[in-house]
C-alpha positions as a printed Julia matrix, in Angstrom:
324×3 Matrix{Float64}:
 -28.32   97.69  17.58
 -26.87   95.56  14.65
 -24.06   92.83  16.1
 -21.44   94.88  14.63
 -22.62   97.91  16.66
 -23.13   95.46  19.68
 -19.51   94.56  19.48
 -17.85   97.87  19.03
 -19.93   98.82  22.5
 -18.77   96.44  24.33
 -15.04   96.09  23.61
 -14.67   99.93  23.76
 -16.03   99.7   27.22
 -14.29   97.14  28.23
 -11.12   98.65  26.5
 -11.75  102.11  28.83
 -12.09  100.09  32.09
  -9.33   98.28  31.45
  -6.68  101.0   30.22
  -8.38  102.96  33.44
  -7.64  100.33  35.82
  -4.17  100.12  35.08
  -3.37  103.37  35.43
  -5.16  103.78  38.35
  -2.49  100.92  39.91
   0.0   103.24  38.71
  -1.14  106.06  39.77
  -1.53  104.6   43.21
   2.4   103.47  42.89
   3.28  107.12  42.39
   0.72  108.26  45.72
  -1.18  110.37  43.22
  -4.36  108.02  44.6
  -4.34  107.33  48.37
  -6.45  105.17  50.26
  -7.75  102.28  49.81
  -7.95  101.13  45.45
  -9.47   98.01  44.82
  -9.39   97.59  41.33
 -11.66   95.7   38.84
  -8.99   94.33  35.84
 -10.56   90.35  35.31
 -13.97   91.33  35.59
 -14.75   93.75  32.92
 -17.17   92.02  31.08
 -19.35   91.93  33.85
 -20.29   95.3   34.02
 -20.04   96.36  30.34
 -22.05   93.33  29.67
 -24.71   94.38  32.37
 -24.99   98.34  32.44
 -25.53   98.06  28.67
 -28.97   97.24  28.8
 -30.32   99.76  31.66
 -32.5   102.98  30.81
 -31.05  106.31  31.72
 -33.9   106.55  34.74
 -33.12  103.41  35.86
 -30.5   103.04  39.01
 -27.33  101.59  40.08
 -25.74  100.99  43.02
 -22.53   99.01  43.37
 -19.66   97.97  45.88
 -16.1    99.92  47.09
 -15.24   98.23  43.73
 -17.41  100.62  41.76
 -14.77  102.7   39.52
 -16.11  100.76  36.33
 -19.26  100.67  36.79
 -19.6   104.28  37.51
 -17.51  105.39  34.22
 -19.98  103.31  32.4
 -23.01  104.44  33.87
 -22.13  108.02  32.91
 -20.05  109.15  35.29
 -17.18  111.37  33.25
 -13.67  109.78  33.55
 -12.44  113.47  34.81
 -14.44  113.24  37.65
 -13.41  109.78  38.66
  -9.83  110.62  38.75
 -10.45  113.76  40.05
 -12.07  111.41  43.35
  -9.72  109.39  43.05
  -7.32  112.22  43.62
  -8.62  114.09  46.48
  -9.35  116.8   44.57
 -12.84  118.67  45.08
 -13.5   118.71  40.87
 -14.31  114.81  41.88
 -18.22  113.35  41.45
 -18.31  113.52  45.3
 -16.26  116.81  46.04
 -13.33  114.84  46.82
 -14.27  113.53  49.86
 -15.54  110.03  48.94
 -12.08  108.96  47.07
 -12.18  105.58  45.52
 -14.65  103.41  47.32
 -17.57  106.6   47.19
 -18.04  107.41  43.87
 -21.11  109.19  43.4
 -23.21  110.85  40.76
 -27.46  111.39  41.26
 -27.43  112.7   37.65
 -26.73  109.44  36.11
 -28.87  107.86  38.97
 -25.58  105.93  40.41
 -25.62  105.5   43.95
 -22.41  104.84  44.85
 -19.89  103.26  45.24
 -20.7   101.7   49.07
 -17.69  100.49  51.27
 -19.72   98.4   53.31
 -20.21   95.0   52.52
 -23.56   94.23  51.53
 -24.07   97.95  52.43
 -26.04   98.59  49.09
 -28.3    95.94  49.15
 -30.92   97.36  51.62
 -30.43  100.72  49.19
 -31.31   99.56  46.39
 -34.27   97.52  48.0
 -35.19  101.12  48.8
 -34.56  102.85  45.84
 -36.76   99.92  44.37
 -39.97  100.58  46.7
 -40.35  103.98  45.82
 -40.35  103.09  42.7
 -43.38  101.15  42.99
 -44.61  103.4   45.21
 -44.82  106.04  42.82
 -45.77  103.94  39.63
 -42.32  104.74  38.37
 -41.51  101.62  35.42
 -37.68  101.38  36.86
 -34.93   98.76  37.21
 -32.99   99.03  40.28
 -29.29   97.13  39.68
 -27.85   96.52  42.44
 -24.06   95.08  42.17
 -22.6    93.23  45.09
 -19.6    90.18  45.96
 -20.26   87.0   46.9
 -19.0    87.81  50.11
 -21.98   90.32  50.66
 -24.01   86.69  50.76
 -22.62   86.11  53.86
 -24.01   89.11  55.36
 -27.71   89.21  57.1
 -28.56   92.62  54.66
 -28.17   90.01  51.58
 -31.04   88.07  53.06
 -32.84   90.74  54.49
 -32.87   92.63  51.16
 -33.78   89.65  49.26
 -36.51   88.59  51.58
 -38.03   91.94  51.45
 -37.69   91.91  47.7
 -39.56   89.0   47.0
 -42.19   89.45  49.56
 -43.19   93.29  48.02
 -42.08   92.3   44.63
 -39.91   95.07  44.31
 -38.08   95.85  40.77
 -34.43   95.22  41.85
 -31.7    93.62  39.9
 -29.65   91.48  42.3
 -26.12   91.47  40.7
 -23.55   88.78  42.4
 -19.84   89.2   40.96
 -18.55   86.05  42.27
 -15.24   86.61  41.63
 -14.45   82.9   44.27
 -12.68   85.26  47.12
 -13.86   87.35  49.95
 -10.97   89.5   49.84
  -8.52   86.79  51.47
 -10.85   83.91  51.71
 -11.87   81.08  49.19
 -15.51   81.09  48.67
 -15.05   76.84  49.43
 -14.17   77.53  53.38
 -16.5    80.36  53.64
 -19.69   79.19  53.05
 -20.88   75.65  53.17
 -23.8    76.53  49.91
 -21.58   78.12  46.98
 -24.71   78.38  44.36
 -25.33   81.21  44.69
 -28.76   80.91  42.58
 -29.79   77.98  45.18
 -29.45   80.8   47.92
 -31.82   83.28  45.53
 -34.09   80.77  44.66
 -34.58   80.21  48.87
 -36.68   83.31  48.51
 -38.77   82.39  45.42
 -36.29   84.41  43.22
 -35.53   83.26  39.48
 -31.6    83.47  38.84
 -29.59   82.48  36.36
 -25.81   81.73  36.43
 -23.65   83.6   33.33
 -20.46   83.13  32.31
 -18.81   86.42  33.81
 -15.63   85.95  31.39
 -18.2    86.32  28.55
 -19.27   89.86  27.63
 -21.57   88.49  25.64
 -23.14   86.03  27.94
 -22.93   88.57  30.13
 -25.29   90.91  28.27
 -28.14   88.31  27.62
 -28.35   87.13  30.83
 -28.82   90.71  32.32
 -31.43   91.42  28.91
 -33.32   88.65  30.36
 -33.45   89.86  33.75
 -34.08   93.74  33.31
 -37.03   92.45  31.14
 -38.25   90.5   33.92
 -37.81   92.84  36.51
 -39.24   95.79  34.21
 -42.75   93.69  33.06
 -43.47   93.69  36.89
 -42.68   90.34  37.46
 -40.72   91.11  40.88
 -36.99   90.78  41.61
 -34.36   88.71  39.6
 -31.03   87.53  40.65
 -27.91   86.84  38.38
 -24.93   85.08  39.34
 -21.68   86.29  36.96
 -18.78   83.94  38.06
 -15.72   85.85  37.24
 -12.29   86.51  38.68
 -10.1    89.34  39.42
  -6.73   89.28  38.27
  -4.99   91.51  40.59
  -5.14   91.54  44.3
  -8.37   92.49  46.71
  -6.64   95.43  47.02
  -3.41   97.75  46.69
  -2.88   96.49  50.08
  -3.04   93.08  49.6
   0.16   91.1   49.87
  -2.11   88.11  47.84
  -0.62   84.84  50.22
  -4.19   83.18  49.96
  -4.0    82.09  45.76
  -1.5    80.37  43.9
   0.04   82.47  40.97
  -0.45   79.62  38.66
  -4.44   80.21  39.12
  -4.4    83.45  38.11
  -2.18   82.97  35.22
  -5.36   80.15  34.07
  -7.76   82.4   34.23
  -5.81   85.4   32.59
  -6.32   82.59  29.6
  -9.83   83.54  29.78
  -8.98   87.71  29.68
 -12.52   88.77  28.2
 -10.91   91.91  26.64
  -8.3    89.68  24.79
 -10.3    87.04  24.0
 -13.91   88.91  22.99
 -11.23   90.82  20.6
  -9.94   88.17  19.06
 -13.62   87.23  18.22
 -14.62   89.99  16.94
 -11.51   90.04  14.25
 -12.32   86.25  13.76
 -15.87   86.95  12.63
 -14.99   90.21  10.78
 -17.05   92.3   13.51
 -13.65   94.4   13.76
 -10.95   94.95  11.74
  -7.69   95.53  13.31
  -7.54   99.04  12.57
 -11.16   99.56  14.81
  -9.11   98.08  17.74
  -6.46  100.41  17.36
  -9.1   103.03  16.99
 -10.83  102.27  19.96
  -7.86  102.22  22.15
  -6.31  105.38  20.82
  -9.63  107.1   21.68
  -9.59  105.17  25.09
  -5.76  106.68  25.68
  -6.52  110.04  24.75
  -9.74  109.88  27.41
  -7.81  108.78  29.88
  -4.99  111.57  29.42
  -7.28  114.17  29.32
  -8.55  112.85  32.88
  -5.71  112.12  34.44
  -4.71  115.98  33.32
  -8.03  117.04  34.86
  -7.42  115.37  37.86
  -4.38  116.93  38.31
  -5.04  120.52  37.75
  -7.78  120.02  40.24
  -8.1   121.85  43.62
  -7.87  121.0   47.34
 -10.86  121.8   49.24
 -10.04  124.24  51.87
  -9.83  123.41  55.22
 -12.67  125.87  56.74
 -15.11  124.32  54.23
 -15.02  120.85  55.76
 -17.61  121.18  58.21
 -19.93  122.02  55.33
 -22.35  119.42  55.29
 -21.95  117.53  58.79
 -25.44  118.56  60.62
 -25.59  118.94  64.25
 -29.02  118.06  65.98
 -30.46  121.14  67.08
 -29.82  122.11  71.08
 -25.86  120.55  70.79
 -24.25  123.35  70.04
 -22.69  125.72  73.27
């Protein structure tokens, strides 16, 4: 891929998280979405940076912050809203909403509310792997908060010790939902807390899509010559609140309006014009196309069904010798 093709990539997925994002927040304002939304706008260079460089039979898992990295994994935009609605034309039937999204076609595996709950997944996902000879990366996307969790150092431990092919993601985005990073956890390197199990990291600039794609090229080929697990450290930032819920008392606005001076969709645009990657009329282009996606889906969403109340025990097993 020529750097011209590189940068069209990238900025159209950024472009499609972004414009997806928003809507989603106003969506959500109208109670189209219910639930809980945590939304990703700040940090999209993070995953169009990383998922870039992953083979189709590859896997991903991610966090309840997982709508952009399942859009670009594969998962159709229609069937994201459609999840997000309710609505049983969703990738998980409508019952997951926005913190389950779910597709095995595209090998992503979720979308997992619990904190750190898709660390010990993709540790498994990982060991069969090698069990079965299978040449796979295993990316596995997770908070900084998740380090404060025993399954981060389980996972980890077990990685290392079975050399498993798993690509330990950390979006350290500086909060656990309410709480600074600084009065949470007395080592905030996260790479000194990888390399405690023997694991190489490396610390990227998770404003710079760019940056963001070499560092994870460098670790898929690691993890992929069967050299054992790799850890990368994006340090990023969110720009709206944990979530639609929260009333955001723990951060001064004057923080987030500095790092909204780093925006990697406005500012990896204006590079791309700069160094004649893009012309002007590409950007329009791309967001037009991004627009018209996200119409179509939102459309799609709507149109979609409710699943009917007799089919929601479809599904939920009962051990055998319960029933009357």
């Amino acid at each position: 891929m020529t750097d011209q093709e590189l940068a069209r990539a990238l900025l159209s997925d950024m472009v499609r998280v972004r414009l997806m994002e928003e809507k989603c927040a106003e969506l959500y304002s109208a109670a189209k979405i219910r639930g809980f939304l945590h939304l990703y706008v700040g940090e999209e260079a993070v995953a169009a940076g990383s998922l870039r460089v992953l083979e189709p039979e590859d896997a991903v898992v991610a966090t309840y912050r997982d709508h952009a990295h399942a859009l670009l994994r594969g998962v159709p935009m229609p069937k994201i809203m459609a999840e997000m609605f309710g609505k049983q034309e969703g990738c998980s039937r409508g019952r997951g909403g926005s913190m389950h999204l779910f597709d095995a076609d595209v090998r992503f595996y979720g979308g997992n509310a619990i904190v750190a709950g898709g660390l010990p997944l993709a540790v498994g996902l990982a060991l069969a792997d090698k069990q079965l000879g299978r040449n796979r990366v295993t990316a596995c996307y997770f908070g900084e908060g998740a380090v404060a969790e025993g399954a981060f150092h389980e996972s980890l431990n077990l990685a290392e010790l079975w050399q498993l092919p798993v690509l330990f993601c950390c979006e350290n985005n500086l909060y656990a939902m309410g709480t600074s990073i600084a009065v949470e956890q007395s080592q905030t390197d996260m790479t000194a807390k990888a390399a405690s199990y023997r694991i190489p990291a490396l610390a990227v600039d998770g404003m710079d899509v760019l940056a963001c794609h070499a560092a994870a090229q460098e670790g898929a080929y690691h993890v992929r010559s069967g050299a054992g697990p790799f850890f990368l450290e994006f340090l990023t930032y969110r720009f709206r609140p944990h979530s639609m819920f929260d009333p955001e008392l723990y951060r001064e606005k004057s923080e987030v309006e500095h790092w909204k001076e780093r925006d990697p969709v406005r500012t990896f645009t204006e590079r791309c014009l700069a160094e004649g990657l893009l012309t002007d009329d590409d950007v329009a282009s791309m967001r037009a196309a991004a627009e018209t996606e996200l119409a179509e889906a939102v459309d799609y969403a709507e149109a979609g069904t409710w699943e009917d109340v007799s089919d929601l025990t479809r599904d939920v097993l009962t051990p055998a010798g319960s029933r009357p």
